[in-house]
C-alpha positions in Angstrom: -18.2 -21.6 181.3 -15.5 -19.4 179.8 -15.3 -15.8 179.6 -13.3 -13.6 177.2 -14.2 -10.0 175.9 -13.8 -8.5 172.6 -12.8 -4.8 171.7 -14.2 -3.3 168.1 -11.9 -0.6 167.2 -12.7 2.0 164.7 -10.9 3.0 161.7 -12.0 5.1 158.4 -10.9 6.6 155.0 -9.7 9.6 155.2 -11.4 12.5 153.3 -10.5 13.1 149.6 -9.5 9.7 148.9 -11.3 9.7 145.3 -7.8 8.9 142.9 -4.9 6.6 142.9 -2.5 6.1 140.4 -1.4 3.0 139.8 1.8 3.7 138.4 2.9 5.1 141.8 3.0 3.1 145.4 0.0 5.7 147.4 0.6 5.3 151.2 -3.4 5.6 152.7 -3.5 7.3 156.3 -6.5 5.9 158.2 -8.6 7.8 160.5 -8.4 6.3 163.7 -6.0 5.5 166.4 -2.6 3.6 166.0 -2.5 0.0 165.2 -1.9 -1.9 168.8 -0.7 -5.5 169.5 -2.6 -8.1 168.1 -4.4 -5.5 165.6 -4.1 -6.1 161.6 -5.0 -3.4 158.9 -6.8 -5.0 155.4 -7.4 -2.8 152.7 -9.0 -4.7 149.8 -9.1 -2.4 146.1 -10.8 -3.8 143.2 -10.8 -2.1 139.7 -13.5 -2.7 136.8 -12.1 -5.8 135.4 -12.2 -9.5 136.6 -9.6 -11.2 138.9 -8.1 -7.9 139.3 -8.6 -7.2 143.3 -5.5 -6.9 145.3 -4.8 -7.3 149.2 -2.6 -5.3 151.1 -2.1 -5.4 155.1 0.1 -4.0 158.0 0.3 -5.2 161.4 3.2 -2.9 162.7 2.7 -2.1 165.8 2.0 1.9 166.2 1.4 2.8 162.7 -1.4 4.9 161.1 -1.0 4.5 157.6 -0.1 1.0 155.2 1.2 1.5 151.6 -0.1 0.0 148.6 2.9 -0.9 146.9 2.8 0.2 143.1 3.7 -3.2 141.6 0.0 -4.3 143.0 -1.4 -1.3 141.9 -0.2 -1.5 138.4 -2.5 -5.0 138.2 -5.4 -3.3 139.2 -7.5 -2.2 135.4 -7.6 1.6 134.7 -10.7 3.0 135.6 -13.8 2.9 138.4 -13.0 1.1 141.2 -13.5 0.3 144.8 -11.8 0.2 147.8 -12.4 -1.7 151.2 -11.0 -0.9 154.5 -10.8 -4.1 157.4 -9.3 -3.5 161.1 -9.4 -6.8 163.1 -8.3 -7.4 166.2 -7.0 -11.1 167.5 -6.2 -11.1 171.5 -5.0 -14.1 173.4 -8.0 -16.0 174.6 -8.0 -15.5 178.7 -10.3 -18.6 179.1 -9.9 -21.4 176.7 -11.0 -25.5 176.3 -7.8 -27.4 175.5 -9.0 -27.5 172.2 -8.2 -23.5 172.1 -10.5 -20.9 170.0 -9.8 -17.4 168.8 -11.8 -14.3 169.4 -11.8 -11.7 167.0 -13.0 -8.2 166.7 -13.5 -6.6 163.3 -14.6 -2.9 162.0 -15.2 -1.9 158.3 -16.3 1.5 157.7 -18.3 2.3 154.4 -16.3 0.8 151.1 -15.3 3.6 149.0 -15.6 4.5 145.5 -12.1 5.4 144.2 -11.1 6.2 140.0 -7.6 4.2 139.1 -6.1 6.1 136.7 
C-alpha cells in the first residue's frame, strides 16, 4: 500500500477580462495565490476560426500573472473567442513502486468568453 496526497489549488479570471488585442502581448493576472514549486499555469485561447487555438504557460516560481505573447496572439482569427484557464500541480510522489507514478492536482475555473479584436 502506498500513500501520497494531492492539493487542488484555485485560481480564476480576473474581472473585466472581456477584450484582447492581438496586435499587442496582454499580460493576464489570475486570481489566486502565487504559483509554488511544482505548480504550472495553462491558459488555452481559441478564436472563431479552425486550427487557430494557442497555448501559453508559466511555471516561475512566485508569479501571479503569465503573458500571452503577441506573436501568438496575432494567429488567433479576429472575432468571438474563448479562453481557458488550467493550474496543475505535480509534487514528488512520497510513496512509489519502482516503476514510479505521478500525482497530479488540477483546477479550471469557468472558461471565458473573450472578443479578439
Amino acid at each position: 500500500t502506498f500513500t501520497n496526497e494531492i492539493s487542488i489549488h484555485e485560481i480564476a479570471f480576473p474581472a473585466g477580462v472581456d477584450t484582447i488585442l492581438r496586435s499587442a502581448a496582454y499580460e493576464l493576472t489570475w486570481v489566486g495565490d502565487p504559483l509554488q514549486t511544482s505548480e504550472t499555469v495553462i491558459v488555452t485561447v481559441n478564436g472563431e476560426n479552425e486550427l487557430d487555438a494557442q497555448i501559453f504557460s508559466t511555471n516561475n516560481l512566485g508569479s501571479q500573472s503569465i503573458i500571452l505573447d503577441k506573436d501568438k496572439l496575432g494567429k488567433v482569427g479576429q472575432g468571438p473567442g474563448m479562453m481557458w484557464l488550467d493550474r496543475n500541480y505535480l509534487p514528488t510522489l512520497t510513496q512509489a513502486t519502482s516503476a514510479g507514478g505521478i500525482i497530479n492536482g488540477r483546477y479550471r475555473p469557468t472558461n471565458q468568453p473573450v472578443y479578439f479584436n
